[in-house]
Backbone of each chain as ProteinMPNN parsed JSONL, in Angstrom:
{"seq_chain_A": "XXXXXXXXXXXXXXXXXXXXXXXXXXXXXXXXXXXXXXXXXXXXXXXXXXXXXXXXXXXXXXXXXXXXXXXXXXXXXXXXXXXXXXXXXXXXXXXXXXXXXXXXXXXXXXXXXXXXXXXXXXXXXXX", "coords_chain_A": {"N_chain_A": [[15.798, -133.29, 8.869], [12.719, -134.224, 7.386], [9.92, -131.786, 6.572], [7.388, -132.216, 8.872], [3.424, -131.863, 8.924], [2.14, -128.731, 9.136], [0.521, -128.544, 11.227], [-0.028, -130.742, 14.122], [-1.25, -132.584, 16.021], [-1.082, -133.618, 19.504], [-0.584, -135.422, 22.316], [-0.344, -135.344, 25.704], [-0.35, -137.334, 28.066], [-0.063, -136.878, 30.85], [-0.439, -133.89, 30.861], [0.8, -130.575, 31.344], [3.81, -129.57, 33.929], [2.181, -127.627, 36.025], [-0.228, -126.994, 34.265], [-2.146, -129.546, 34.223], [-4.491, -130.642, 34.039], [-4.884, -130.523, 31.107], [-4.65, -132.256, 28.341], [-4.868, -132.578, 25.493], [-3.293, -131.139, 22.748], [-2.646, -129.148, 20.122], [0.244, -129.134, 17.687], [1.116, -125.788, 16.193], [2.62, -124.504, 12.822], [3.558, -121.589, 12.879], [5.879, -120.09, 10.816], [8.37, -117.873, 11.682], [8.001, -119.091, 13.895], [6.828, -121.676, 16.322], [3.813, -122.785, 17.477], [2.009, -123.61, 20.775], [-0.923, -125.204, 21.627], [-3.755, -125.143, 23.629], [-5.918, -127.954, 23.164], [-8.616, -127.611, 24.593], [-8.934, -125.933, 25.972], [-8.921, -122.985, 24.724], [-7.586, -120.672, 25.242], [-5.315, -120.958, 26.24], [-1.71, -120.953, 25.366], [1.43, -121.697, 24.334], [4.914, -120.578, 23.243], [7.308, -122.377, 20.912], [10.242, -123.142, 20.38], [12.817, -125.034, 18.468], [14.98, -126.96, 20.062], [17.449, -127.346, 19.094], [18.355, -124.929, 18.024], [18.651, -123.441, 19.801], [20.587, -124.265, 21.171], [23.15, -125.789, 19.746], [24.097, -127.878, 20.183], [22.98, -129.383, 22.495], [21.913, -131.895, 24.794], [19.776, -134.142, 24.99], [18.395, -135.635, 28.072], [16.151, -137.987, 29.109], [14.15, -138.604, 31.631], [13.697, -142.218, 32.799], [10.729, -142.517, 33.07], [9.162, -140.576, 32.248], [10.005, -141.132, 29.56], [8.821, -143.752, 28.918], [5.854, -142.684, 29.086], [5.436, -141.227, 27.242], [6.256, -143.419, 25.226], [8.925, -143.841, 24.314], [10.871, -145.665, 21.948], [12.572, -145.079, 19.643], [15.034, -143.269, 19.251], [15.223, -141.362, 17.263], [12.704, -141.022, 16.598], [11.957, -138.399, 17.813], [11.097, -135.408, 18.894], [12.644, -132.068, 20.011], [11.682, -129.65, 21.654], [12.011, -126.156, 23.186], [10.349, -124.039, 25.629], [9.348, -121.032, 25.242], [9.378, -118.27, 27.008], [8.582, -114.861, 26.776], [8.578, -112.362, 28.111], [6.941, -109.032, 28.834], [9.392, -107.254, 29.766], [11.504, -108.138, 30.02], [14.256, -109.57, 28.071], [13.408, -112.45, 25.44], [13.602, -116.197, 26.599], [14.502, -119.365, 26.91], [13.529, -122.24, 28.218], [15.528, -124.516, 28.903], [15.924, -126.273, 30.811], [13.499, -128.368, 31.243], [12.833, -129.333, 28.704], [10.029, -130.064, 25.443], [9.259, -133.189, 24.866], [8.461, -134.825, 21.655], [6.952, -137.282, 20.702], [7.15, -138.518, 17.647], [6.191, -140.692, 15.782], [3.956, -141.446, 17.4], [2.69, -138.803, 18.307], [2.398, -138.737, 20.979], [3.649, -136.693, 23.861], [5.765, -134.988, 26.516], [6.186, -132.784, 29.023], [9.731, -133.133, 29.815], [11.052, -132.595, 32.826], [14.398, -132.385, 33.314], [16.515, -133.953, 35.793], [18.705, -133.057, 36.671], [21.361, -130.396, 36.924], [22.504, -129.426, 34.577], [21.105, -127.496, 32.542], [19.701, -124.245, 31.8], [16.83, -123.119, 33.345], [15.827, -120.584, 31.946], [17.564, -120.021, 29.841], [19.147, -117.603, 27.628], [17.947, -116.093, 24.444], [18.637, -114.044, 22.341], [21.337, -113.514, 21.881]], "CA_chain_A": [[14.493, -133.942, 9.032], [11.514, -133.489, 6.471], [8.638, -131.274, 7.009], [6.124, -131.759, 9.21], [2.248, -131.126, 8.638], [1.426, -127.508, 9.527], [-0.372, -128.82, 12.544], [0.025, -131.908, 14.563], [-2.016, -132.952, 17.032], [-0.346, -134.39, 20.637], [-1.821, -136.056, 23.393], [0.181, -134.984, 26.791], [-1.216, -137.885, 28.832], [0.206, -136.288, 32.126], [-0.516, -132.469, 30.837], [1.983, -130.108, 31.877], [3.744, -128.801, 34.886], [0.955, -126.213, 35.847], [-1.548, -127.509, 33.577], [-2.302, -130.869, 34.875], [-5.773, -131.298, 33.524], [-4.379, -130.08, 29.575], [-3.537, -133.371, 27.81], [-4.82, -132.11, 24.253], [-2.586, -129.687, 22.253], [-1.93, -129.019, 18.613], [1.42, -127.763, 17.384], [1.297, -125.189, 14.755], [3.839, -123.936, 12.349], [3.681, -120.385, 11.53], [6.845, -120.025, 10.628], [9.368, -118.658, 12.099], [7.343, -119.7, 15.622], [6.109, -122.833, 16.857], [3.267, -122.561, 18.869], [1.436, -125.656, 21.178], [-2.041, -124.551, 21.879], [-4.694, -125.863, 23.825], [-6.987, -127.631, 22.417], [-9.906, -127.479, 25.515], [-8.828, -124.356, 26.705], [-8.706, -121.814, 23.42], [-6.885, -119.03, 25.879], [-3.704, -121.527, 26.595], [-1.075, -121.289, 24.07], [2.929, -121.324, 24.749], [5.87, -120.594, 22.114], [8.246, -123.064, 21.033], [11.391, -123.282, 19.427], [13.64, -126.927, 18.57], [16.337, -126.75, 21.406], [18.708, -127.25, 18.813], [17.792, -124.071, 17.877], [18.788, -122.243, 20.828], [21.792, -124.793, 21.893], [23.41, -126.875, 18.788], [25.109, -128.997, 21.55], [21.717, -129.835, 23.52], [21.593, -133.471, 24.771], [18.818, -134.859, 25.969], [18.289, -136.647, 29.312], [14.941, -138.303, 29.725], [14.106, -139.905, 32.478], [12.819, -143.726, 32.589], [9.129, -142.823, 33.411], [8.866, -139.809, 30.995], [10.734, -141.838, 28.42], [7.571, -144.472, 29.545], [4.394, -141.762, 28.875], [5.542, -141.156, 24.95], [6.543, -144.497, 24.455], [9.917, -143.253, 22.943], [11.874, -146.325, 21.89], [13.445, -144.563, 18.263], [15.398, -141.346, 19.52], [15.456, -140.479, 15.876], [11.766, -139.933, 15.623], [11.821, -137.399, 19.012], [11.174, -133.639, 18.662], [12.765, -131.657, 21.112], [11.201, -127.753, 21.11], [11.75, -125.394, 24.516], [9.003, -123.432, 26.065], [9.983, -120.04, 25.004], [8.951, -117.188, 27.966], [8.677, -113.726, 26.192], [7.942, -111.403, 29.048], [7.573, -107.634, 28.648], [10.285, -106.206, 30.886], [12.931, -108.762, 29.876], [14.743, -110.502, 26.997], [13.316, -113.845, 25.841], [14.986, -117.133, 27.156], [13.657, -120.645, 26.403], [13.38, -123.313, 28.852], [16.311, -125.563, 28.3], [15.778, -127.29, 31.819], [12.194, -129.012, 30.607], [12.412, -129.926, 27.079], [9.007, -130.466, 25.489], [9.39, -134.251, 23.478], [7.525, -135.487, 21.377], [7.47, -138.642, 19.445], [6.666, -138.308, 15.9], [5.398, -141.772, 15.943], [2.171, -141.786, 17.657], [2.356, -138.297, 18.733], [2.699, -138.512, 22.1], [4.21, -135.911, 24.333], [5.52, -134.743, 27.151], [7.644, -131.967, 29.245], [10.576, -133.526, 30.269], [12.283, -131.923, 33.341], [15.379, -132.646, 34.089], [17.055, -133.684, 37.413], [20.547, -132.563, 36.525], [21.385, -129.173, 36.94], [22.987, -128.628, 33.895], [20.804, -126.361, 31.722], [19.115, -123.465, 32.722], [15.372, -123.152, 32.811], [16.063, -119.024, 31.447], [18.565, -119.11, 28.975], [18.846, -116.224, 26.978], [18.068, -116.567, 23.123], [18.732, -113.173, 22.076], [22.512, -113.095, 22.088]], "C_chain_A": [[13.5, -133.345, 8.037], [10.494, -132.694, 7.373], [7.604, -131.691, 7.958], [4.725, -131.384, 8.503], [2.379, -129.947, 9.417], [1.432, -127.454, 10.755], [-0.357, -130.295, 12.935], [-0.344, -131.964, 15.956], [-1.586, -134.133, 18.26], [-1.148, -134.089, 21.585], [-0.189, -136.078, 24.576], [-0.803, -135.605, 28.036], [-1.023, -137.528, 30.346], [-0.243, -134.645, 31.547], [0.783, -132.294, 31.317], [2.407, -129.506, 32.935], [3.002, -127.298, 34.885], [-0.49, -126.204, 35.696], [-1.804, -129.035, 33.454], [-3.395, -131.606, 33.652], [-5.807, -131.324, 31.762], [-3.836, -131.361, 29.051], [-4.015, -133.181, 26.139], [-4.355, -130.705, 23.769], [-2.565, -130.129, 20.647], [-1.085, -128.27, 18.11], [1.693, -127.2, 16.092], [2.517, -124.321, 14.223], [3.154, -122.381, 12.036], [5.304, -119.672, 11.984], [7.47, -118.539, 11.102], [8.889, -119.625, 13.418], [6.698, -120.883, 15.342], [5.06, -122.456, 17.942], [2.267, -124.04, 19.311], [0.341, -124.69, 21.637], [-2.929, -126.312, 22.32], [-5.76, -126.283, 23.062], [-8.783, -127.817, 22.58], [-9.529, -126.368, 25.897], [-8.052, -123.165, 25.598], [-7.178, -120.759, 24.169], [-5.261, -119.923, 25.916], [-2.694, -121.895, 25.644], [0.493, -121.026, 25.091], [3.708, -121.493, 22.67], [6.606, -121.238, 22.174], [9.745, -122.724, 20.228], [12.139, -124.44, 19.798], [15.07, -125.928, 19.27], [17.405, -126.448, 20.239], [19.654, -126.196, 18.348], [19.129, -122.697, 18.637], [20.226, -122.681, 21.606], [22.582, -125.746, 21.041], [23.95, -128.17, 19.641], [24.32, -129.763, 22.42], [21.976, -131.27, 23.912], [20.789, -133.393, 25.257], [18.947, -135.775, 27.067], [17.027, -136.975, 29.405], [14.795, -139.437, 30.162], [12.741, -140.726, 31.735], [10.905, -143.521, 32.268], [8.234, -141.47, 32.209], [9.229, -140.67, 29.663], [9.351, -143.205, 27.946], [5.8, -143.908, 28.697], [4.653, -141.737, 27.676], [6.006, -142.327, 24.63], [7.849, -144.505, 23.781], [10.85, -144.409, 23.318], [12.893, -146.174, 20.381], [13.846, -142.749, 18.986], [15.135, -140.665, 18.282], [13.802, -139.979, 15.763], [11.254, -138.943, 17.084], [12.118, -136.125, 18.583], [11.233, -133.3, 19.488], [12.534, -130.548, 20.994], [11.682, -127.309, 23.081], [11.07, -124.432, 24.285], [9.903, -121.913, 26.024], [9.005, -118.436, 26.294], [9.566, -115.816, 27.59], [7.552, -112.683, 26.855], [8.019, -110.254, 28.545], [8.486, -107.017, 28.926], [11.027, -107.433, 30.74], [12.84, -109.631, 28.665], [14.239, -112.1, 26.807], [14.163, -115.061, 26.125], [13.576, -118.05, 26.718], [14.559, -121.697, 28.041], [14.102, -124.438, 28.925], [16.417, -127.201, 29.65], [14.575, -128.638, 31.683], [12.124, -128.978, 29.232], [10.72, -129.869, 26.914], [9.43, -131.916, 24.015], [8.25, -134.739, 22.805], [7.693, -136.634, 20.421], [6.877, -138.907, 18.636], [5.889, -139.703, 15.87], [4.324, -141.922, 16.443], [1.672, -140.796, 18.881], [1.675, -137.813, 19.855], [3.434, -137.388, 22.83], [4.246, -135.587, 25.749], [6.285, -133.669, 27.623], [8.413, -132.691, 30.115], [11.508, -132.89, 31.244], [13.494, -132.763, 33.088], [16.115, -132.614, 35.472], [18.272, -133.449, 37.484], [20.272, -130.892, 36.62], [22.259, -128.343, 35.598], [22.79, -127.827, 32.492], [19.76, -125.495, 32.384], [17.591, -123.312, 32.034], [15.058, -121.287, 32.188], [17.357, -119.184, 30.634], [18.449, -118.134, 27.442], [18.869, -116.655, 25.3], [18.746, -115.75, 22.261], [20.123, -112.802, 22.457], [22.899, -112.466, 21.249]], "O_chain_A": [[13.439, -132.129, 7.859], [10.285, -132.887, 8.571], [6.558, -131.239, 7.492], [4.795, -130.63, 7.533], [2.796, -130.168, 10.554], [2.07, -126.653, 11.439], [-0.681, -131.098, 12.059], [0.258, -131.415, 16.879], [-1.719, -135.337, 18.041], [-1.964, -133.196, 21.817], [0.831, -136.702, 24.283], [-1.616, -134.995, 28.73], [-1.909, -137.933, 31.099], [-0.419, -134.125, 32.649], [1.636, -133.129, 31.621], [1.577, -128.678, 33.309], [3.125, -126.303, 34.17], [-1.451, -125.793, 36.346], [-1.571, -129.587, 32.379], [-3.278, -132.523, 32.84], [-6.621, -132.028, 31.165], [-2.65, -131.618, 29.258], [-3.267, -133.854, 25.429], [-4.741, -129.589, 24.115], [-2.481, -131.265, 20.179], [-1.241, -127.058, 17.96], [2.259, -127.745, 15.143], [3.238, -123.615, 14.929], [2.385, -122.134, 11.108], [5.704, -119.055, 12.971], [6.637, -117.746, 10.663], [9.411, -120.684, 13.767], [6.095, -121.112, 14.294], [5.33, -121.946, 19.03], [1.931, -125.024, 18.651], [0.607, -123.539, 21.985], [-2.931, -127.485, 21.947], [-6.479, -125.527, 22.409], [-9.706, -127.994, 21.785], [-10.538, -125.788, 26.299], [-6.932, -122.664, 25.7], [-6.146, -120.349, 23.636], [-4.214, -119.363, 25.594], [-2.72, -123.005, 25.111], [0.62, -120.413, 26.151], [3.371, -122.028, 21.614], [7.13, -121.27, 23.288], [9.857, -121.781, 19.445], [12.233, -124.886, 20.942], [15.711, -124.895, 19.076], [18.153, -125.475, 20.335], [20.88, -126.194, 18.229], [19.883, -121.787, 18.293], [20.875, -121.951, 22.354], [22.778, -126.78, 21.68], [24.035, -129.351, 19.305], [24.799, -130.699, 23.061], [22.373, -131.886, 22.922], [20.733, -132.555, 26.157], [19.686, -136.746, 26.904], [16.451, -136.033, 29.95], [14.997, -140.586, 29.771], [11.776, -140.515, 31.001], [10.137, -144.15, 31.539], [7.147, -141.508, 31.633], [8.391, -140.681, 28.761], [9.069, -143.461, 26.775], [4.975, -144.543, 28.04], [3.898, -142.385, 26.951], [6.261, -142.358, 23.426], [7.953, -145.126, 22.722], [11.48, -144.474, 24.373], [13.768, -146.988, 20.087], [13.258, -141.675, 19.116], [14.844, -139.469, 18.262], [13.465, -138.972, 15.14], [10.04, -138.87, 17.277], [13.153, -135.77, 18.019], [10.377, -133.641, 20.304], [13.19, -130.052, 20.078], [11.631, -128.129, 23.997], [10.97, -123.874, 23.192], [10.935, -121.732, 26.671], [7.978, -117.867, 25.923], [10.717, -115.513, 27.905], [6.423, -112.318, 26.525], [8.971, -110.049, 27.791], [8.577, -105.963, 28.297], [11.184, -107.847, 31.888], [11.852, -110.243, 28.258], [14.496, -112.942, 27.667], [15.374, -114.992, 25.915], [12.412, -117.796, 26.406], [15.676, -121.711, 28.558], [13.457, -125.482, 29.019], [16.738, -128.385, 29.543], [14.88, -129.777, 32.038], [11.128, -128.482, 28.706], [10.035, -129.678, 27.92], [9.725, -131.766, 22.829], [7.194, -135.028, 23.369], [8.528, -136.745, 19.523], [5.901, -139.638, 18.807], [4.673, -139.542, 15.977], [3.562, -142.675, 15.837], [0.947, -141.069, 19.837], [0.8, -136.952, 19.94], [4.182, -136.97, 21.947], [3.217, -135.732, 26.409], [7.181, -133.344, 26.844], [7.914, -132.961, 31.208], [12.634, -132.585, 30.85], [13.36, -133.891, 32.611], [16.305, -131.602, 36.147], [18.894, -133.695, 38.517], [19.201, -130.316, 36.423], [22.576, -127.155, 35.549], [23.635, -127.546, 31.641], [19.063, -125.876, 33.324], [17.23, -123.346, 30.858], [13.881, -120.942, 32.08], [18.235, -118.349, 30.854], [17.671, -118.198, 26.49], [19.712, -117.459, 24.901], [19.453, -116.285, 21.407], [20.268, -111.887, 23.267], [24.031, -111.986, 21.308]]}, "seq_chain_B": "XXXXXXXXXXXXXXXXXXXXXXXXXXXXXXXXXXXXXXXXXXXXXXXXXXXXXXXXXXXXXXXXXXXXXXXXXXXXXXXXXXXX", "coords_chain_B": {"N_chain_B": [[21.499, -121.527, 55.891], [20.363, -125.186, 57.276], [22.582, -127.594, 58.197], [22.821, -130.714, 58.021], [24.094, -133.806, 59.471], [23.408, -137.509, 58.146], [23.146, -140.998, 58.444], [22.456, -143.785, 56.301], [18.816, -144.855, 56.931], [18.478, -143.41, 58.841], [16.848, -140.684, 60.259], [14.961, -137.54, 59.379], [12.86, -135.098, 61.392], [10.617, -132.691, 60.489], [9.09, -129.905, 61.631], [7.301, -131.569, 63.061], [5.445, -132.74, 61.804], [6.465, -133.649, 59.4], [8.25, -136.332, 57.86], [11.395, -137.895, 57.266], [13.106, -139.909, 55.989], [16.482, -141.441, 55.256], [17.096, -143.592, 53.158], [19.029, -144.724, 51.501], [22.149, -144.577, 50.38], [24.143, -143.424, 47.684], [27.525, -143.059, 45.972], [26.446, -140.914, 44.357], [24.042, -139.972, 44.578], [21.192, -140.301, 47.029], [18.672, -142.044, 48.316], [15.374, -140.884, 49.337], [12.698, -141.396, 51.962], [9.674, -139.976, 52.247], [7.57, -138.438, 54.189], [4.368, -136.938, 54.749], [1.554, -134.982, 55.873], [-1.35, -135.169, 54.117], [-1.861, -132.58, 53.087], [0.567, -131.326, 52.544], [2.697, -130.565, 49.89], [4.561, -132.615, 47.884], [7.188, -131.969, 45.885], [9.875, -132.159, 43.49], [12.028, -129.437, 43.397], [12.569, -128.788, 40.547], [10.367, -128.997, 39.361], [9.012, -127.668, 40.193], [10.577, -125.097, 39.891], [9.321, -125.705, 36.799], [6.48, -125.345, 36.317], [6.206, -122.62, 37.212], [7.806, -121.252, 35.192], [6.048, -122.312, 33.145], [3.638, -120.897, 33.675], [4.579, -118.559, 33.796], [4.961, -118.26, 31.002], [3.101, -119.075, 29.358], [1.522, -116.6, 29.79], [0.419, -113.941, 28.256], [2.2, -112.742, 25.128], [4.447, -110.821, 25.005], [4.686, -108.341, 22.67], [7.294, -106.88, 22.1], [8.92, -108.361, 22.474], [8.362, -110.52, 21.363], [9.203, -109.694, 18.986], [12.216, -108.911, 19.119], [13.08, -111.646, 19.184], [11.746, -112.481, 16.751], [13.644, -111.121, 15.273], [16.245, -111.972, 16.084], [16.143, -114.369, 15.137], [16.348, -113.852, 12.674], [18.371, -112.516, 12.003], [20.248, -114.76, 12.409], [19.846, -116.205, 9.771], [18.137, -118.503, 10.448], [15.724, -120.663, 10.158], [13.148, -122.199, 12.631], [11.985, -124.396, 11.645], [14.068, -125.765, 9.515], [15.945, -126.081, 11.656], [14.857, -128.935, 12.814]], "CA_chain_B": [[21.117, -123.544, 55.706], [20.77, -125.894, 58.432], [23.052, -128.901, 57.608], [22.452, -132.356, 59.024], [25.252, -134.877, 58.804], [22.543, -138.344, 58.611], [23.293, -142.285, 57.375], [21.087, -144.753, 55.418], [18.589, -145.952, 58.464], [18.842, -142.635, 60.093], [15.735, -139.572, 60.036], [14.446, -136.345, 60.466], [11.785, -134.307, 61.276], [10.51, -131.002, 60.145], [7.446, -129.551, 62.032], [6.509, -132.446, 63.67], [4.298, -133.682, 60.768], [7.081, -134.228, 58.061], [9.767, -137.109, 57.885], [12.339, -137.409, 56.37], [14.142, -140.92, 56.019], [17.271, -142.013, 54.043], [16.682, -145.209, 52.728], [20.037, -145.418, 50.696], [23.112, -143.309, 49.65], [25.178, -143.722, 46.901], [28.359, -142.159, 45.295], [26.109, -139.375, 43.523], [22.428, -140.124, 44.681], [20.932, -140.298, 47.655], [17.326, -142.302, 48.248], [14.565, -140.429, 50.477], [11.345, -141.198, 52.231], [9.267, -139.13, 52.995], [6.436, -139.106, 55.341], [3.974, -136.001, 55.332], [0.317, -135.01, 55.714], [-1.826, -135.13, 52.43], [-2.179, -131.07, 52.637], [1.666, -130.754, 51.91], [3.072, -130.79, 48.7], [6.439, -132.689, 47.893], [7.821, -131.886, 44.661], [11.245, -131.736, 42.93], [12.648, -128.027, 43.053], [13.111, -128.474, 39.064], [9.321, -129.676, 38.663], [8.072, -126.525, 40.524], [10.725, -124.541, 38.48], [8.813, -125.052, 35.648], [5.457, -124.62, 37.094], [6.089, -121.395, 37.18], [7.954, -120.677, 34.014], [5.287, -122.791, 32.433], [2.759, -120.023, 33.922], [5.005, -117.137, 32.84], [5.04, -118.476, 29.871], [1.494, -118.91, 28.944], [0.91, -115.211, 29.706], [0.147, -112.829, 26.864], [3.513, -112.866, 24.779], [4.923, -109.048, 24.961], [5.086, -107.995, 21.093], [8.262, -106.383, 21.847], [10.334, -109.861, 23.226], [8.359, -111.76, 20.193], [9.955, -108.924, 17.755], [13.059, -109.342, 18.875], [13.325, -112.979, 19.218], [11.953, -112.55, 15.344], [14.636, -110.172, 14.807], [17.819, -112.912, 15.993], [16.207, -115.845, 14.327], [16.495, -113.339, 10.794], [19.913, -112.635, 11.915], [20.977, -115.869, 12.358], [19.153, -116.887, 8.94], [17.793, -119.853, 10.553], [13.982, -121.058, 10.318], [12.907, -123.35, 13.313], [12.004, -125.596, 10.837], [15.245, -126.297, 9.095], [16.795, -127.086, 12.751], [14.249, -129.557, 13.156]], "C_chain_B": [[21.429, -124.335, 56.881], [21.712, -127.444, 57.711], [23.348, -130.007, 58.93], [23.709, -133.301, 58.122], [24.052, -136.3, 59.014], [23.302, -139.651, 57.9], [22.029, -142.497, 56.839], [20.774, -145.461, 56.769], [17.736, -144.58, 58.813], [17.332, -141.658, 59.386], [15.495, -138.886, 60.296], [13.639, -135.91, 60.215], [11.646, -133.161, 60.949], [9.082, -131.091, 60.367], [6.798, -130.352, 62.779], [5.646, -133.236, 62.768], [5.081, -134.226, 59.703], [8.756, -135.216, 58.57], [10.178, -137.578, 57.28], [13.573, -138.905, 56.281], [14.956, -140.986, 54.837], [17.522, -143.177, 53.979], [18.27, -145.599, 52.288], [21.271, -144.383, 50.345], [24.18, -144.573, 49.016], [26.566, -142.943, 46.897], [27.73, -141.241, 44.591], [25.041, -139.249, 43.849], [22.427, -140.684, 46.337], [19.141, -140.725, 47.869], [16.491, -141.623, 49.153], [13.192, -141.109, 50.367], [11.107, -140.166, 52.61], [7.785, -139.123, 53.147], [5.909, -137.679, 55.461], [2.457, -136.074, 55.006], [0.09, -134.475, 54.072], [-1.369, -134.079, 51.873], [-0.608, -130.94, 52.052], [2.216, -131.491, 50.769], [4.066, -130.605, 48.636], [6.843, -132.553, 46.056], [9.348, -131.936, 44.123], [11.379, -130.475, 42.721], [11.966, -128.143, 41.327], [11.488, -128.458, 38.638], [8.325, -127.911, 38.815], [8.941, -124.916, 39.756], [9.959, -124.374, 37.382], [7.624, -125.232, 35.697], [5.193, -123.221, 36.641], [6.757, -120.413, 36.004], [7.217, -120.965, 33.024], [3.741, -121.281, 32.456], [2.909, -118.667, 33.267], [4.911, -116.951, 31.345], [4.056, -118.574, 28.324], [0.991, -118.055, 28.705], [0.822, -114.576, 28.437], [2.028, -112.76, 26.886], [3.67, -111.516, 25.205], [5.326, -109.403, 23.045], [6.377, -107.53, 20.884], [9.221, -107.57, 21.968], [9.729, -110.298, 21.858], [9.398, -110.787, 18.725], [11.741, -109.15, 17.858], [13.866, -110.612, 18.777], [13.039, -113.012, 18.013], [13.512, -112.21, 14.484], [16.073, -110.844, 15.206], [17.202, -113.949, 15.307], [16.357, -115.203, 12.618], [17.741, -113.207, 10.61], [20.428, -113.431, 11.68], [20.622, -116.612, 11.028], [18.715, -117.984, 9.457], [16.391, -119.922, 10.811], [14.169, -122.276, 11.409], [12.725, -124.613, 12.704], [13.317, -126.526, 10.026], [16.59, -126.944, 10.307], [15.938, -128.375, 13.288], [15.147, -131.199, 12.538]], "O_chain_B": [[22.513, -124.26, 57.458], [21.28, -128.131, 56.786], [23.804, -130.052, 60.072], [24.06, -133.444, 56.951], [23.643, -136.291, 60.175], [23.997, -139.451, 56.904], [20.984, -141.847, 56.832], [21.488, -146.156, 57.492], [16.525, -144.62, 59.029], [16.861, -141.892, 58.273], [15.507, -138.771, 61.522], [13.226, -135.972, 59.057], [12.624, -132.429, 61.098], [8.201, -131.769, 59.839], [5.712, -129.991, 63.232], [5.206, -134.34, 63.086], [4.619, -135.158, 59.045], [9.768, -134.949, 59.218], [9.471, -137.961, 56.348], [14.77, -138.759, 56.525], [14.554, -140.737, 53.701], [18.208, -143.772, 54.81], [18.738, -146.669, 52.676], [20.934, -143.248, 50.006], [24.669, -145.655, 49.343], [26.748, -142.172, 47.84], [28.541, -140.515, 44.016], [24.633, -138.159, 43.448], [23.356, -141.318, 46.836], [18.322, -139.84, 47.619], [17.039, -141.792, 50.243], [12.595, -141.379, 49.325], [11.87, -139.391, 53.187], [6.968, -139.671, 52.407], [6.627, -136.937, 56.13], [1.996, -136.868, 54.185], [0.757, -133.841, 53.254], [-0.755, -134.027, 50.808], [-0.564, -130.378, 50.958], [2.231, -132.716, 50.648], [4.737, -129.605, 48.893], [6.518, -133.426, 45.251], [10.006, -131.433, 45.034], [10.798, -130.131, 41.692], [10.922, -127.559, 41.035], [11.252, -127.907, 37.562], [7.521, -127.306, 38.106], [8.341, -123.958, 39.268], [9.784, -123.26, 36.887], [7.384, -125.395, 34.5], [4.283, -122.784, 35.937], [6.461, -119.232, 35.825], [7.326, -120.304, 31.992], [3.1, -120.885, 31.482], [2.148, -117.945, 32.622], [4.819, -115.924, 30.672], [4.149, -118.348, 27.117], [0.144, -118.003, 27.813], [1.468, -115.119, 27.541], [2.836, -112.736, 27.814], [2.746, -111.118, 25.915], [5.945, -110.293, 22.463], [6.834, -107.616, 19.745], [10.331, -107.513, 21.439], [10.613, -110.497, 21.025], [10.058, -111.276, 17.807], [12.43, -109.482, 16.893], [15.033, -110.677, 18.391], [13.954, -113.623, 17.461], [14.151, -112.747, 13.579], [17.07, -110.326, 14.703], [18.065, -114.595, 14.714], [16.448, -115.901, 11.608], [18.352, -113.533, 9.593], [21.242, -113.333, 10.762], [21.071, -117.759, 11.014], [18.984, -118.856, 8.631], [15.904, -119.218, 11.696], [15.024, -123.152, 11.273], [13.18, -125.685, 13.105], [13.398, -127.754, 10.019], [17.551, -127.698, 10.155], [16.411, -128.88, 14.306], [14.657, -132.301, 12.785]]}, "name": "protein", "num_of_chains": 2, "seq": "XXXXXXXXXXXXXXXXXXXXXXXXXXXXXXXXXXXXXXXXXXXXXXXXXXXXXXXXXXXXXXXXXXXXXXXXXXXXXXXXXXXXXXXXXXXXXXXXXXXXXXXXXXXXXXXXXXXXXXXXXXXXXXXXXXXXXXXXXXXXXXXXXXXXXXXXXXXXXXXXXXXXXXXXXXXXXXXXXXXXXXXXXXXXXXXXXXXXXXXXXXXXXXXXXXX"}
């Protein structure tokens, strides 16, 4: 896939589990990290990294009504990143249960759980 | 775990205020109502999963987890960007 701008600006018309009321973010590159930052609430930032990243094998599942909120009818232009949780007192793991998609097209986004059980919302990156 | 054998039709209670109908069962899925006051909150396990890793997640990074999460993506030569 080509580049990316720097910074791209997504509209999370549900916000995210947690952060409900959060539906403006902008996701910046500084390379190697991805980060999605609020962009009403300065203090709220999370780390990303593209699933494929962390799982070359990843599939996606998104349900009907998420699939709905981003509008995503081209899989090809969908960015899949996981929410990377880099606690003090343990190894980071990324989020592989909730995707975060977004659709390059008209920069939409959302987090996508999943209702399958088969990735874990902690898996370890740092193998 | 309490386990309830129930059909499609059939219902139960929890607490007196929450119920619990099955509208439908499949071969892998299973449909529910459910019937409770405003104050309680029904969610999907998975949704409130990440709730709370969404929260953990938010917190101040630790410099030491972002160093070494630097320190396998140098190993692995791979830039986030080039798996994109």
């Amino acid at each position: 896939m080509t580049l990316y701008p720097l910074t791209i600006h997504l509209e999370f018309p549900h916000g995210i589990p947690a952060f409900e009321t959060q539906t403006r973010f902008r996701l910046t590159d500084r390379e190697p990290l991805l980060f999605l930052e609020s962009e009403t609430n300065p203090g709220l930032s999370f780390l990303l990294l593209p699933v494929a990243l962390i799982d070359p094998d990843y599939r996606l599942a998104i349900a009907a009504e998420d699939r709905e909120i981003i509008d995503a009818t081209d899989q090809s232009r969908l960015l899949c990143l996981a929410v990377i949780t880099a606690a003090e007192d343990s190894p980071p793991t990324a989020n592989l249960l909730a995707p975060v998609v977004i659709n390059l097209d008209n920069g939409r986004a959302v987090q996508a759980v999943r209702s399958d059980a088969v990735y874990s919302h902690r898996k370890a990156i740092c193998s | 775990m309490l386990v309830i054998r129930r059909r499609a039709g059939e219902t139960l209670l929890i607490g007196g205020e929450i119920e619990i109908e099955i509208l439908e069962t499949g071969s892998s899925q299973v449909k529910l109502g459910i019937r409770a006051p405003k104050h309680v909150i029904v969610l999907r396990k998975e949704i409130q999963i990440t709730v709370e890793e969404n929260v953990l997640a938010a917190k101040e990074k630790s410099g030491a987890a972002l160093d070494s999460l630097l320190q396998t993506l140098k190993k692995r030569g791979e830039s986030p960007i080039s798996a994109l």
